[in-house]
C-alpha positions as YAML, in Angstrom:
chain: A
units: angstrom
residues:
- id: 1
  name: UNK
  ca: [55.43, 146.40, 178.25]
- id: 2
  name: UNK
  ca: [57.17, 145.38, 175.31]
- id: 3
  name: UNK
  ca: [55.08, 146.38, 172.00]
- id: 4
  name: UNK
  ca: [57.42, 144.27, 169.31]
- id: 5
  name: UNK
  ca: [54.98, 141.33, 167.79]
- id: 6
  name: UNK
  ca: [55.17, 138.03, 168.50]
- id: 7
  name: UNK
  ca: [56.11, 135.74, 165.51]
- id: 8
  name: UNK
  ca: [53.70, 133.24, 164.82]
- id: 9
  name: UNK
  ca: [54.02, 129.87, 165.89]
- id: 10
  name: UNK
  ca: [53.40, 128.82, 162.41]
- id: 11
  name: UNK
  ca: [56.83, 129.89, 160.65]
- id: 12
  name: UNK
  ca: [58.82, 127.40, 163.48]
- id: 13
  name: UNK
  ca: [56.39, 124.82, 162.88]
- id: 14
  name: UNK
  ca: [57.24, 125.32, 159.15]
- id: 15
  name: UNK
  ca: [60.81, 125.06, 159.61]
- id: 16
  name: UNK
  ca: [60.36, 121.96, 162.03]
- id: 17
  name: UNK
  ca: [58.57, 120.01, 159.17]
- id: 18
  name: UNK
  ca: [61.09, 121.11, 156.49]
- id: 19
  name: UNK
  ca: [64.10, 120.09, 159.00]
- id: 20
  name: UNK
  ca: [62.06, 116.69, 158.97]
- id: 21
  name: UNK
  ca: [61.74, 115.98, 155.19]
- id: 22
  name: UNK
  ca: [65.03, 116.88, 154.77]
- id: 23
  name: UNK
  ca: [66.14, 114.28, 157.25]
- id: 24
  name: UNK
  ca: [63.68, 111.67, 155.61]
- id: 25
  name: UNK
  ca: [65.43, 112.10, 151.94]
- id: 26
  name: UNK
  ca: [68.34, 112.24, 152.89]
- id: 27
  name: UNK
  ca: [68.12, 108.86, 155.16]
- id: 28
  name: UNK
  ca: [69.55, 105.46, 154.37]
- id: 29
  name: UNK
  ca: [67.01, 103.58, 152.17]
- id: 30
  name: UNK
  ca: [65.97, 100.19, 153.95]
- id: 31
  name: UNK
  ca: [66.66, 96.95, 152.28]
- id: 32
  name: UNK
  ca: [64.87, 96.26, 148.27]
- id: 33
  name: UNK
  ca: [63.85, 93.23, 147.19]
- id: 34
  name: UNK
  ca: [66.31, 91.91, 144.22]
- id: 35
  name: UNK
  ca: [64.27, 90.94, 141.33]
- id: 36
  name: UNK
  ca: [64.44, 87.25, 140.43]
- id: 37
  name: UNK
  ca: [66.80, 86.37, 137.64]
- id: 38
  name: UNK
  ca: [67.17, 83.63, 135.02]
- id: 39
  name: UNK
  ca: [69.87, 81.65, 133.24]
- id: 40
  name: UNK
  ca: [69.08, 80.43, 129.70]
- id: 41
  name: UNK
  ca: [71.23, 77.95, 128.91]
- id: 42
  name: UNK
  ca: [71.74, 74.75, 126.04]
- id: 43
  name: UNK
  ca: [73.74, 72.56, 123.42]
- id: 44
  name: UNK
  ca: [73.56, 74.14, 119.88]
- id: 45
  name: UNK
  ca: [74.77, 71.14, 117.93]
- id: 46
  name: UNK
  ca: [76.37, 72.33, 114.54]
- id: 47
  name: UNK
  ca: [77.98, 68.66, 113.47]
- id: 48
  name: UNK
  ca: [76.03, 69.04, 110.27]
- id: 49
  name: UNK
  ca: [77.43, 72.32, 109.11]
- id: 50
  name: UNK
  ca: [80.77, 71.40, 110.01]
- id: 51
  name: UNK
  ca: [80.69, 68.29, 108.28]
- id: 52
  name: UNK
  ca: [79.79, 70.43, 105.18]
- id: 53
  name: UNK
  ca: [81.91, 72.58, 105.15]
- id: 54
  name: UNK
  ca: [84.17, 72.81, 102.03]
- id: 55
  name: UNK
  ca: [88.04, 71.38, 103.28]
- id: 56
  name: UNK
  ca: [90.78, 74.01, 103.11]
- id: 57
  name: UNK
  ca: [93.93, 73.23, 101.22]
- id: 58
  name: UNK
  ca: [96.71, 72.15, 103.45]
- id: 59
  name: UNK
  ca: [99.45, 75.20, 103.89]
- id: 60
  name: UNK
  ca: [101.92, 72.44, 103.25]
- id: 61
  name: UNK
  ca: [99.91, 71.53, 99.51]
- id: 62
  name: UNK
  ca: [100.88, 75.69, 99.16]
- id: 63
  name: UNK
  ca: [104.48, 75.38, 99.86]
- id: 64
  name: UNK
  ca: [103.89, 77.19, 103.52]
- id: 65
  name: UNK
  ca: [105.06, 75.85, 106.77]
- id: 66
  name: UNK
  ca: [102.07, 73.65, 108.39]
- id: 67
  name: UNK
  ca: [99.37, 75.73, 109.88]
- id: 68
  name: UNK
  ca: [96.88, 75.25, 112.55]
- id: 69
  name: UNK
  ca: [94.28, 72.03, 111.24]
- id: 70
  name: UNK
  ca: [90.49, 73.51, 111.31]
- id: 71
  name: UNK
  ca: [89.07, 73.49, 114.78]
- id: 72
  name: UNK
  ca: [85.25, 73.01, 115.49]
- id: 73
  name: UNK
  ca: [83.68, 76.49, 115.03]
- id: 74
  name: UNK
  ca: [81.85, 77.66, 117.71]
- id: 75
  name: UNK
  ca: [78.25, 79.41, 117.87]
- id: 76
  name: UNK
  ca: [77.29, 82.74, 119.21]
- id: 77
  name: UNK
  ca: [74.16, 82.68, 121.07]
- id: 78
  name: UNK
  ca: [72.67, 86.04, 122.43]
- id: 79
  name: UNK
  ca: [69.29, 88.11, 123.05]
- id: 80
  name: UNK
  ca: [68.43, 89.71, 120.21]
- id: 81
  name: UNK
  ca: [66.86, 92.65, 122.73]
- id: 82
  name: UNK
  ca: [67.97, 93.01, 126.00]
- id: 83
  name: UNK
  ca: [66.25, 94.56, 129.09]
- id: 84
  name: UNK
  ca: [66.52, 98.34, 129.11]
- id: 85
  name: UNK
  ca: [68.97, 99.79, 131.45]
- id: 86
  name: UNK
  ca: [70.39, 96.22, 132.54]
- id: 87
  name: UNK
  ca: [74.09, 96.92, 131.31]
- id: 88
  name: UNK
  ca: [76.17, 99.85, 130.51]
- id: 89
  name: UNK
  ca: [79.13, 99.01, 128.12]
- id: 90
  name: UNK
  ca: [82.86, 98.55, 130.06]
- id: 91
  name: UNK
  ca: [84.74, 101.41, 128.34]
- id: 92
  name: UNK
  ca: [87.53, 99.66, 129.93]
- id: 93
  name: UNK
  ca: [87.21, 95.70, 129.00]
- id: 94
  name: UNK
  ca: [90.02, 93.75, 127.08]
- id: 95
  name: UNK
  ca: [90.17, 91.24, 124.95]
- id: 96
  name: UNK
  ca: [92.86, 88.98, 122.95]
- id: 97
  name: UNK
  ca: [92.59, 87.69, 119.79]
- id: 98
  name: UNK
  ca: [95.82, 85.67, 119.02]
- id: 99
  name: UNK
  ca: [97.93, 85.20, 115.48]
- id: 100
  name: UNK
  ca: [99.09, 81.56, 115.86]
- id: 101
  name: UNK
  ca: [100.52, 78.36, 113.69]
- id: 102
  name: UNK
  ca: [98.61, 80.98, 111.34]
- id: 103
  name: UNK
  ca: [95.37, 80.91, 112.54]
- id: 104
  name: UNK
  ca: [93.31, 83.99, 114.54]
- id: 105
  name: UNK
  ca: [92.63, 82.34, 118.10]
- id: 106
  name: UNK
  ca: [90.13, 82.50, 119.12]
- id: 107
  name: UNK
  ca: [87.99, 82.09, 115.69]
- id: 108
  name: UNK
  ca: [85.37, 83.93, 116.99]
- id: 109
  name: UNK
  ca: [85.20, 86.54, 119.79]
- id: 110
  name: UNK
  ca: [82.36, 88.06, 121.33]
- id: 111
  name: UNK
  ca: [82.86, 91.39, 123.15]
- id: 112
  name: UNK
  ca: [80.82, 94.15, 124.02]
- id: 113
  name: UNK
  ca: [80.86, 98.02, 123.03]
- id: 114
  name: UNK
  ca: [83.86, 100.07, 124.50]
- id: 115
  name: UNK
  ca: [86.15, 96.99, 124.10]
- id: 116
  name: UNK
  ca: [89.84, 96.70, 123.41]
- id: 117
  name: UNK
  ca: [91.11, 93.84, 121.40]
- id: 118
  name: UNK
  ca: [94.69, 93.23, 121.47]
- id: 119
  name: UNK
  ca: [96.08, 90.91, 118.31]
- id: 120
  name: UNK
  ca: [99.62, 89.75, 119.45]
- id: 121
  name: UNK
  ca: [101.38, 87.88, 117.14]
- id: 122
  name: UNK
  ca: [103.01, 84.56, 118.63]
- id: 123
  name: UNK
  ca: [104.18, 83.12, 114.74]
- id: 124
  name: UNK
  ca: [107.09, 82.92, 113.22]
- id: 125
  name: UNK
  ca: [106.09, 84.86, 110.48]
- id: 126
  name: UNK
  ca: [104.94, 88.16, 109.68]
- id: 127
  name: UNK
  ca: [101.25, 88.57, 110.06]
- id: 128
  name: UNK
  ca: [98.92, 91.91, 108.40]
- id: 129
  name: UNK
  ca: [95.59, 91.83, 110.35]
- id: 130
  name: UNK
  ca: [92.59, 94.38, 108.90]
- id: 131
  name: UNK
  ca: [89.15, 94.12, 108.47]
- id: 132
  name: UNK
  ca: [87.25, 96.27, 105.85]
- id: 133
  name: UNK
  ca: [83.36, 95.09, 107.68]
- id: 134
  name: UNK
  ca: [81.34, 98.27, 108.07]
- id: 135
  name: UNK
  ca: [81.46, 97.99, 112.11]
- id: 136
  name: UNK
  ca: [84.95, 98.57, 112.24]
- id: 137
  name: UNK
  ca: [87.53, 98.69, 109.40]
- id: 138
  name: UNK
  ca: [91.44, 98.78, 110.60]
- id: 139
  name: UNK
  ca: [94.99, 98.16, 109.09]
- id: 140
  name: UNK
  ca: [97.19, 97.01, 111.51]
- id: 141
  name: UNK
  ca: [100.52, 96.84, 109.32]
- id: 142
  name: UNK
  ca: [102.80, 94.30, 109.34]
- id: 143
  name: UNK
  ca: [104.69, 93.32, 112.57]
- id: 144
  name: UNK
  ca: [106.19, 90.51, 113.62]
- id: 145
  name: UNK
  ca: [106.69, 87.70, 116.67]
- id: 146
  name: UNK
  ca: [106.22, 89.02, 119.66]
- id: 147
  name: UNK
  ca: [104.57, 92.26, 118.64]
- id: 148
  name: UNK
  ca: [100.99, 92.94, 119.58]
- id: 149
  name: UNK
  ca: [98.66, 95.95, 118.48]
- id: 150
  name: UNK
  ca: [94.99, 96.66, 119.49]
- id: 151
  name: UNK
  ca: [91.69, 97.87, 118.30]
- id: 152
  name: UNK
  ca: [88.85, 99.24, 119.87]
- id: 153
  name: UNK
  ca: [85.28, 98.44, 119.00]
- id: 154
  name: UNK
  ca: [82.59, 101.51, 119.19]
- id: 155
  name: UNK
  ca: [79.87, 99.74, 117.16]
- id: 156
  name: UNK
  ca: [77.75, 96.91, 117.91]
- id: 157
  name: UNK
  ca: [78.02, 94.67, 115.02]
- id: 158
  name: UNK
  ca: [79.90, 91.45, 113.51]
- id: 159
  name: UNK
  ca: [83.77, 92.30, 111.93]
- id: 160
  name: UNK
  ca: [85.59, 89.75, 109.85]
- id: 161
  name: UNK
  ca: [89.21, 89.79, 110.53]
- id: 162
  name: UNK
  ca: [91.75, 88.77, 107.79]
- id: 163
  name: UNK
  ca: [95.66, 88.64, 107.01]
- id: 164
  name: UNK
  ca: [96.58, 90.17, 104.19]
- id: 165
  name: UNK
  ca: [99.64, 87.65, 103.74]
- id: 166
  name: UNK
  ca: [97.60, 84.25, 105.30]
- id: 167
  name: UNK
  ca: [94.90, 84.04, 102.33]
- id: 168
  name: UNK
  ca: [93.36, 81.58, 104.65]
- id: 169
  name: UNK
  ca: [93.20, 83.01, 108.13]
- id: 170
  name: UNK
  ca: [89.85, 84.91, 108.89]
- id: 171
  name: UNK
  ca: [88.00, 85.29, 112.30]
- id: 172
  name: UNK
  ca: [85.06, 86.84, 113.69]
- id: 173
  name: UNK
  ca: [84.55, 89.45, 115.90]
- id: 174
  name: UNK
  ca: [80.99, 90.01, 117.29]
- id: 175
  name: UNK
  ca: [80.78, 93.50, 119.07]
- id: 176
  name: UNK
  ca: [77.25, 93.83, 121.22]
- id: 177
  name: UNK
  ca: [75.80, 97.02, 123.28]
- id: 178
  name: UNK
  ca: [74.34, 94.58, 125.85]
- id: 179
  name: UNK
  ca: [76.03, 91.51, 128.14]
- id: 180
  name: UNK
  ca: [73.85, 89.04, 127.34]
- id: 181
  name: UNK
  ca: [75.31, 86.68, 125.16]
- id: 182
  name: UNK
  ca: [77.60, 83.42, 124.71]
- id: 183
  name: UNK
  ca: [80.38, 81.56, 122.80]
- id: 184
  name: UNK
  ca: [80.02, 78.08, 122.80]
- id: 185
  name: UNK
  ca: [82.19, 75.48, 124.15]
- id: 186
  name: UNK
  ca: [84.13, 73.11, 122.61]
- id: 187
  name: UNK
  ca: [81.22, 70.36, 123.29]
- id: 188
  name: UNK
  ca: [79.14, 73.07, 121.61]
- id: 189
  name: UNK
  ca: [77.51, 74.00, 125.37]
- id: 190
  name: UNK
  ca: [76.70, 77.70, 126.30]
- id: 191
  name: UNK
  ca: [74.84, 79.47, 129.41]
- id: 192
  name: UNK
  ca: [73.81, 83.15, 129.51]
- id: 193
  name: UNK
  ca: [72.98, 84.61, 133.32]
- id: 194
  name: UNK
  ca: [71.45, 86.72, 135.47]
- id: 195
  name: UNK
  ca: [68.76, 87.47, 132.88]
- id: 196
  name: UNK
  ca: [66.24, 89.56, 134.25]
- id: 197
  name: UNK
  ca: [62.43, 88.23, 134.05]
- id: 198
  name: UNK
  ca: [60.67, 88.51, 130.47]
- id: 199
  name: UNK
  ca: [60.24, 87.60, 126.96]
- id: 200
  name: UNK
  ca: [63.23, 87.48, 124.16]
- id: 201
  name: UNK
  ca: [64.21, 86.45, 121.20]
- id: 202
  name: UNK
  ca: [67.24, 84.12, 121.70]
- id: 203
  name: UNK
  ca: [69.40, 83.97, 118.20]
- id: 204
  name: UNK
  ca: [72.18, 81.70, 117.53]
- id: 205
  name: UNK
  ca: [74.85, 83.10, 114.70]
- id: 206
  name: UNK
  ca: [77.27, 80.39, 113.34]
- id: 207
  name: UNK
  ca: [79.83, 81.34, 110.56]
- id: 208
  name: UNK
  ca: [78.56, 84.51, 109.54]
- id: 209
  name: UNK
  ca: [74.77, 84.15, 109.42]
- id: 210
  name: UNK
  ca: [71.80, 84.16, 112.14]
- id: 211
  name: UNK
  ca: [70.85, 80.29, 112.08]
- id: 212
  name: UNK
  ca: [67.95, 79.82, 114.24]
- id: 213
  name: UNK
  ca: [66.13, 82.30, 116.89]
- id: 214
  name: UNK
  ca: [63.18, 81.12, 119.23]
- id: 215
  name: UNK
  ca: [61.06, 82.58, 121.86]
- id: 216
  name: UNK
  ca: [62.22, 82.55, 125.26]
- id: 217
  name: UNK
  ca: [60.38, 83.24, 128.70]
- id: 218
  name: UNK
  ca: [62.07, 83.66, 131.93]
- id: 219
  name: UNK
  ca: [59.71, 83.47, 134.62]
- id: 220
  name: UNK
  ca: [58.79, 85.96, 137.70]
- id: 221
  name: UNK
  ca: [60.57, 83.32, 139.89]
- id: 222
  name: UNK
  ca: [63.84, 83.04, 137.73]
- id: 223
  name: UNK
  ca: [65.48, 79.90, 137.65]
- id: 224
  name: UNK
  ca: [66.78, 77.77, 134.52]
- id: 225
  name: UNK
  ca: [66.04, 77.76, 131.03]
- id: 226
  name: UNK
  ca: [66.53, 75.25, 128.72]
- id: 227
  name: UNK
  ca: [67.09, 75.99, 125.25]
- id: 228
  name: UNK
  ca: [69.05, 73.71, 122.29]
- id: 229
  name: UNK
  ca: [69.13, 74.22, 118.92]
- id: 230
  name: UNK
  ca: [70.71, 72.12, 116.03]
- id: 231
  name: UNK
  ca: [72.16, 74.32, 113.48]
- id: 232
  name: UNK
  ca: [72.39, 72.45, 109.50]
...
């Protein structure tokens, strides 16, 4: 008769139970309800400011070939806090912000972190675009028509763009570490989506300055929210 001990039944019933908790982390997670998501959206109605706004000189009153006539400047609405974790910057986004009948077009961009900004110039003339705004400061040089060079932004923040030979070309770039935000239409419309349940602070910036902010709720269920503002 064979003396060598028997292993207890114990160490293959441990190893049967470890087999099966490996198997049940390492499974395909069933389906997860999708949190409920919102869309704030409005007019912001900015007639007033626009009306007083101070009129530019003509380029032709300066002896320069006509220039683009002043366009209705759009509003930048946005959260001023946005839900942790909902959106990682695009390292790899573009943008274009264009040198033309010597004007920036658009006048104001809104981008977020991480993206590059391409300024092509599409004039006749020789264009210098910089900025010297704490967020991002940059020289581009002179170039000329068809000639383009970019910028990246790093920094959440506004940038006013110049040309140093256009006196009166300027633009605004508005660089944000979150998605949720939107330029205005030409009819002065905007909608932000696929905003995650919760309270925020919804700010509209026009021309430089924060305007008007409110209190917005979007509700368990999501849906639509309606939110206008008129800016004077």
């Amino acid at each position: 008769m064979s003396m060598l001990p028997r292993r207890p039944v114990i160490r293959r019933a441990g190893r049967l139970a470890a087999a099966a908790l490996v198997v049940a982390l390492t499974a395909a997670p069933g389906p997860v309800a999708l949190a409920a998501e919102g869309t704030i959206r409005g007019v912001i109605d900015v007639r007033g400011r626009q009306a007083a706004t101070e009129p530019r000189a003509s380029s032709a009153a300066m002896g320069m070939p006509a220039h683009r006539s002043p366009e209705p400047r759009p509003a930048v609405v946005y959260l001023d806090a946005a839900p942790r974790g909902a959106f990682e910057p695009d390292v790899a986004a573009h943008a274009r912000m264009d040198q033309l009948d010597q004007a920036f077009v658009p006048h104001v961009l809104a981008v977020t972190v991480g993206t590059t900004v391409d300024f092509p110039n599409d004039d006749v003339t020789f264009h210098n675009v910089f900025s010297l705004s704490r967020t991002r400061s940059f020289d581009l040089g002179r170039y000329s028509r068809g000639h383009s060079k970019s910028v990246v932004f790093d920094r959440p923040g506004v940038v006013q763009v110049f040309c140093d030979i256009h006196s009166h070309m300027n633009a605004y770039i508005l660089v944000f570490a979150h998605r949720f935000f939107a330029v205005t239409d030409e009819a002065g419309r905007y909608a932000i989506g696929h905003v995650p349940p919760g309270s925020y602070t919804l700010v509209v910036w026009h021309e430089g300055e924060v305007r008007e902010s409110r209190t917005i709720v979007v509700p368990d269920s999501g849906g639509t929210v309606d939110a206008a503002f008129v800016v004077r």
